[in-house]
N, C-alpha and C positions, 0 to 999 in steps of 0.2 A: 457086664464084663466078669468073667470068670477069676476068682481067686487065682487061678495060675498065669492069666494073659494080665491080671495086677500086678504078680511080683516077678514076671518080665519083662513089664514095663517101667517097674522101680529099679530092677538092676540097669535098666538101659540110662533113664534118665542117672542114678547116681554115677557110672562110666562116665554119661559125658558133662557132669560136674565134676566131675574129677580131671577129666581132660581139659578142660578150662581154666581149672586151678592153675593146673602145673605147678614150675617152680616155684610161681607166686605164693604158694600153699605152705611150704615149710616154712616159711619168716614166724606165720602164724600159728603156728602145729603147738607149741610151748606155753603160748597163751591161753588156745581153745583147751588142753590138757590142765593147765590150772583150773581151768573155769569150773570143769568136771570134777574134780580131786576131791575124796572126803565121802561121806556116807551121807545117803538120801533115803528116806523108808516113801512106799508107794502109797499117796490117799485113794487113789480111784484108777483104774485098770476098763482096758477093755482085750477079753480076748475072745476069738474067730467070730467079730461083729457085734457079742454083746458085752452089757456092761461087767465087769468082774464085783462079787458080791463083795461088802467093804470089809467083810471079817478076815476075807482071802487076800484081799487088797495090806489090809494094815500090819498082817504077818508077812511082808515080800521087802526087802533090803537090798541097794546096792551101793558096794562095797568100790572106792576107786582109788587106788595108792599106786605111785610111780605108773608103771607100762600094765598093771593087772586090776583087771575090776570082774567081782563078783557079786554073784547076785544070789540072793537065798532067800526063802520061802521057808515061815515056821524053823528056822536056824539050818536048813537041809539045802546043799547045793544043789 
């Protein structure tokens, strides 16, 4: 399977989780956002299939306050 018939098959299936949810999903929305809130630094990465090296890994942060999360590598957005 080709990297692009991958990530249109991840938007299909997240759609119909989401369509499943429905309303039942907001009760929870305030909960799963606490759960996230707060700063996480990354130990181990993978990107386009391989492993991310841990030097690159251990300078990458993400950042989750109120509705805005940011992420930055080496202090650079």
């Amino acid at each position: 399977m080709t990297n692009r018939s991958r990530h249109g098959l991840l938007c299909i299936l997240t759609m119909i989780a989401s369509a499943r949810g429905g309303a039942q999903a907001a009760p929870n929305t305030e909960q799963e956002m606490e759960r996230v809130r707060g700063t996480f630094s990354l130990i181990a990465g993978v990107a386009d299939g391989a492993a991310m090296p841990s030097l690159m890994a251990s300078g990458m942060k993400r950042v989750a306050e109120g509705n805005v999360t940011t992420i930055t590598m080496t202090g650079m957005l």
